[in-house]
C-alpha positions in Angstrom: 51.3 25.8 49.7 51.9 23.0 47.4 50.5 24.9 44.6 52.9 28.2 45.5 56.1 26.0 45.3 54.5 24.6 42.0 54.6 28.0 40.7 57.6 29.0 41.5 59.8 26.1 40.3 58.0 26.3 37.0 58.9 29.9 36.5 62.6 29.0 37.8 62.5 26.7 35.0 61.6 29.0 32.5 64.9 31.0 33.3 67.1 28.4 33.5 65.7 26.8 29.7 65.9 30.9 28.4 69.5 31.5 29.6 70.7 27.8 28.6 69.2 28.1 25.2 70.7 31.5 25.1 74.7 30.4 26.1 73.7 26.5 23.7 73.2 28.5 20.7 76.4 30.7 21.4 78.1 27.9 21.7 77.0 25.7 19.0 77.8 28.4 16.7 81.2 29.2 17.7 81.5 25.2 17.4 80.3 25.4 13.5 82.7 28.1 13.2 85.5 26.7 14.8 85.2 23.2 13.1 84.1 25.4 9.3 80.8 23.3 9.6 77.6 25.0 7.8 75.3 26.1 10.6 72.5 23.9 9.3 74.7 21.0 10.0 75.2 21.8 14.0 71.1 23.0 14.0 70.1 19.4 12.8 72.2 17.3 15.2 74.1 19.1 18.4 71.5 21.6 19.2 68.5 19.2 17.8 69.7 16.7 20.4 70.3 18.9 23.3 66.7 20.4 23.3 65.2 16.9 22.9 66.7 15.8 25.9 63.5 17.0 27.6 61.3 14.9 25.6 63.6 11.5 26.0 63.5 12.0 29.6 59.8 12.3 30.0 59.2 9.6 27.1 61.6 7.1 28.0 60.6 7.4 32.0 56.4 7.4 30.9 57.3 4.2 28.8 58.9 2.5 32.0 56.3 3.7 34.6 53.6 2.0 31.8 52.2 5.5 31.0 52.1 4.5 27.1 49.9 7.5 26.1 51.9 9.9 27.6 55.0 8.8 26.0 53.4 8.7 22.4 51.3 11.8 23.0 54.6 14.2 24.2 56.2 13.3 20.7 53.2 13.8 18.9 52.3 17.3 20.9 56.2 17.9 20.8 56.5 17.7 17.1 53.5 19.8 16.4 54.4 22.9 18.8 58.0 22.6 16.9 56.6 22.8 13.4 53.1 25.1 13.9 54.3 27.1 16.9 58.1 27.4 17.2 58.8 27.4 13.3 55.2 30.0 12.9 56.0 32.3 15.4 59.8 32.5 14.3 58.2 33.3 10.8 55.5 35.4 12.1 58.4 38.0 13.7 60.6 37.7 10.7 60.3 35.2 7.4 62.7 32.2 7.6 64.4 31.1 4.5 64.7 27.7 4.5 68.2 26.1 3.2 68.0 24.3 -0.2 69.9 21.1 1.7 66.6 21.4 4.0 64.0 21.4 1.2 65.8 18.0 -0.7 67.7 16.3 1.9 66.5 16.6 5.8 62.8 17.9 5.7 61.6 15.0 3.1 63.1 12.5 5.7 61.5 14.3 8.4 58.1 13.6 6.8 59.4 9.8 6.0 59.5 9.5 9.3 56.2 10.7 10.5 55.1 8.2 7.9 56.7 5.2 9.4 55.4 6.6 13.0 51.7 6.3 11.9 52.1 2.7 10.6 54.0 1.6 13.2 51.2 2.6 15.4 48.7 1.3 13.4 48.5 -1.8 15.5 48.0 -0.2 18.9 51.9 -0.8 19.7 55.4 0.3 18.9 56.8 -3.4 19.8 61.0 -3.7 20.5 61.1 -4.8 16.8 59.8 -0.9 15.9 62.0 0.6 18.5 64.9 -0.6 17.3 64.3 0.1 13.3 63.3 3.9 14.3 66.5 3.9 16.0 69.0 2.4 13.4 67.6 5.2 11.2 68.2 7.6 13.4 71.8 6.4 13.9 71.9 6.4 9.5 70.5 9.9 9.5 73.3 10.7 12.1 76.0 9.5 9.8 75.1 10.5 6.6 74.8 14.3 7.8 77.9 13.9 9.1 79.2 12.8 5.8 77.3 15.5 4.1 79.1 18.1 7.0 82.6 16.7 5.8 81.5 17.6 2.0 80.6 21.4 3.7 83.3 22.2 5.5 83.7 26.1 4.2 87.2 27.9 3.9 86.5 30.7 6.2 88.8 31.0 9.0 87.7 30.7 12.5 87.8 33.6 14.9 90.7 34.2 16.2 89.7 34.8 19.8 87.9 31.5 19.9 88.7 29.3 22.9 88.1 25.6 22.7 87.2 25.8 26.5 85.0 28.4 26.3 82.7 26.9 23.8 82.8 23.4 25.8 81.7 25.3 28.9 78.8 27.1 26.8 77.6 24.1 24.9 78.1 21.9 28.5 76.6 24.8 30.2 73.7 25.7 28.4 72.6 22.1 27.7 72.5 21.3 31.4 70.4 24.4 32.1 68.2 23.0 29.4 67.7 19.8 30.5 67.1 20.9 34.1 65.2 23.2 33.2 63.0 21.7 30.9 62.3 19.0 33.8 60.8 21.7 36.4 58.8 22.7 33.8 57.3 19.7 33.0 56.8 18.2 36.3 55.3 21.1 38.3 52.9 22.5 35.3 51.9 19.0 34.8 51.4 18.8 38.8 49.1 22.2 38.2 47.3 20.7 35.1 46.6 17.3 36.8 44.2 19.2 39.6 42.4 20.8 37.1 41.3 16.8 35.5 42.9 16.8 32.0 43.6 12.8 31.2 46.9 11.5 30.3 47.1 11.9 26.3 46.0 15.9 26.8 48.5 16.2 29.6 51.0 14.3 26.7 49.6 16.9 24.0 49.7 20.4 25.9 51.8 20.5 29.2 54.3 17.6 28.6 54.5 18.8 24.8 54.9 22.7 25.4 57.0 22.2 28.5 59.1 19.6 27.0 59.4 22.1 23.5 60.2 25.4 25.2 63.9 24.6 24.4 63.5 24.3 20.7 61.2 27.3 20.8 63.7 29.6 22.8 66.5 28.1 21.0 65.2 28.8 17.8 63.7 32.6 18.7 67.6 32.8 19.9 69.1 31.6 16.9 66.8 33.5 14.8 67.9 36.9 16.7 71.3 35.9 16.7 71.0 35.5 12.5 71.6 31.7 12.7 68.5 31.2 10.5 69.9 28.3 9.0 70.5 27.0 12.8 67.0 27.8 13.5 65.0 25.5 10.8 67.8 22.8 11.2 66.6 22.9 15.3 63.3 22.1 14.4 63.7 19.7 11.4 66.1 17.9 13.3 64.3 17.6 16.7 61.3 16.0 15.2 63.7 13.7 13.7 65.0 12.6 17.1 61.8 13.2 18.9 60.1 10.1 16.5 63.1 8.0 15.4 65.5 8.5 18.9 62.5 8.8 21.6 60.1 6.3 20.1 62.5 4.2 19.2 64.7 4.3 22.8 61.0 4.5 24.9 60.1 1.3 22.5 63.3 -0.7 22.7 63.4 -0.1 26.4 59.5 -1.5 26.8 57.0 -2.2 24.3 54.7 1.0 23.9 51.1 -0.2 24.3 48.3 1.7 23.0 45.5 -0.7 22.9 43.5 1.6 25.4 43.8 4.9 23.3 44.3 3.9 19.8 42.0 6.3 18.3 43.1 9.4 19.4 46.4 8.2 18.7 45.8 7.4 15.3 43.8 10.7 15.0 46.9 12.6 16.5 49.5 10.7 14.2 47.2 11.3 11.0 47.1 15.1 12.5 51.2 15.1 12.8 51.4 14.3 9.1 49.1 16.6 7.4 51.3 19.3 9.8 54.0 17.8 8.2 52.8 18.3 4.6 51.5 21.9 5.3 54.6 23.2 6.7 56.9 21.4 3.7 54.6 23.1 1.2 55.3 26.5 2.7 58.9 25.9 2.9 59.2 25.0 -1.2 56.8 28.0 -2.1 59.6 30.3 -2.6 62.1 28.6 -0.2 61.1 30.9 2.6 58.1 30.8 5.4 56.3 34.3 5.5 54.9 35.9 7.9 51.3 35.1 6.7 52.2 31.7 6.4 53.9 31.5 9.7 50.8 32.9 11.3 48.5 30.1 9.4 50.6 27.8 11.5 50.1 29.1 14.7 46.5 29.3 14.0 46.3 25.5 13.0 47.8 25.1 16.2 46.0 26.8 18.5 42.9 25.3 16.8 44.2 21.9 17.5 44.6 22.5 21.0 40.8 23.5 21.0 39.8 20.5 19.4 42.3 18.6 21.8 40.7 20.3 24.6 36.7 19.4 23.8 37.8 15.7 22.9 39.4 15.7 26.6 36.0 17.2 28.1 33.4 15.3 26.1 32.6 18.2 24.1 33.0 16.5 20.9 32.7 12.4 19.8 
């Protein structure tokens, strides 16, 4: 019986992260629009936020409870599904050209911060110290695309049947549904995954991660149909910007993050996040566009991650 209910609040949670995605991106858009902001800009720090909320709330609430791994391991599984998966499948259904401002400005700070990530954790810990430096650079990265927003606000006229309350209800809306949603998911597929013995750094990497990433993945799929390409990458880019420097740093300034117990496959994880990192900036600068056969390298990389994930989990591999 437990198992049935299980089932059926994770699949109610899949519709309500779908249709709030769906109403967050309409929104979001007709907020760029309104306020003559490039679409990049909302992309990397409105809808970037709202589909992270998942991730804080499992994070922060696994670094309370003591569940170190988990919290470190949903970032790191987070980020991956939003660079291989999310950004490769968007590519795999249609190539995604990637904005210039992307390719100079926010991916390069993307990767700086996956850098600071893995020496931060090279002592076993993210101490209150770490926390709070990830999160004044967050807060910097904040500002300056703000500033950089002001310096692209574009001439075109909003639409004149635009309703201030309208796009307040959708962004409102859709971000609840998100967050809500994104919460079922987690906590009855992790509930499902727990019976069938996976530890808590593969629960971190694969349910928690995917679960906690379907936003960014519909959102981005959304945006994508929708033509908000620009809206799309920026989703992505900016997530893993807030999952590293915004979750890490909250989970860590709230309590230290203690890894001492699994170090190495953290270290093996964050040294796994970077090289991501690296392969998805080099397709983005050949040509300024992901292709399709690119895109489906990167799901590929994924799924063979999970693999390896998987045997590591099971004592299939040392």
């Amino acid at each position: 019986m437990k198992l049935l209910l299980d089932i059926v609040l994770l699949l109610v949670g899949f519709v309500l992260l779908i249709k709030g995605a769906d109403f967050f991106v309409d929104g979001a858009s007709s907020l760029a629009k309104k306020l003559r902001v490039p679409s990049l800009i909302v992309g990397l720090t409105i809808v970037a936020m709202g589909t992270s909320a998942p991730e804080l709330a499992v994070s922060v609430s696994s670094a309370i409870k003591g569940s170190n791994a988990l919290a470190v391991s949903n970032v790191i599984g987070s980020n991956l599904f939003n660079l291989l998966i999310v950004l490769g499948v968007c590519s795999a259904i249609k190539p995604t050209n990637v904005a210039e401002a992307v390719i100079k400005r926010d991916y390069p700070i993307s990767l700086a911060a996956a850098v600071l990530f893995v020496v931060f954790i090279f002592d076993g810990k993210i101490s209150r110290i770490e926390g709070g430096i990830l999160l004044v650079c967050l807060i910097a990265y904040i500002i300056f695309s703000i500033m950089a927003a002001k310096s692209q606000i574009t001439d075109e006229e909003p639409p004149a049947d635009f309703k201030a309350w309208k796009c307040a209800l959708f962004i409102l809306g859709g971000a609840a549904g998100i967050v809500i949603g994104g919460d079922l998911v987690v906590d009855h597929a992790q509930n499902i995954a727990l019976m069938a013995g996976m530890s808590e750094t593969l629960v971190g990497l694969t349910i928690c991660a995917v679960g906690t990433s379907l936003p960014e993945l519909v959102t981005s799929l959304t945006a994508a149909k929708k033509g908000e390409n620009d809206m799309a990458v920026g989703n992505v880019v900016g997530s893993n910007l807030f999952n590293i420097l915004g979750i890490l740093g909250v989970s860590g300034l709230i309590s230290p993050i203690d890894l001492s117990a699994s170090i190495s496959d953290s270290m093996i994880d964050g040294f796994i996040l970077l090289g991501a990192t690296i392969l998805v900036f080099i397709c983005c600068i050949t040509g300024r566009k992901i292709s399709r056969i690119q895109g489906g390298i990167m799901a590929g990389t994924y799924v063979i991650y999970m693999a390896y994930a998987i045997m590591r989990n099971y004592g299939m591999i040392g």
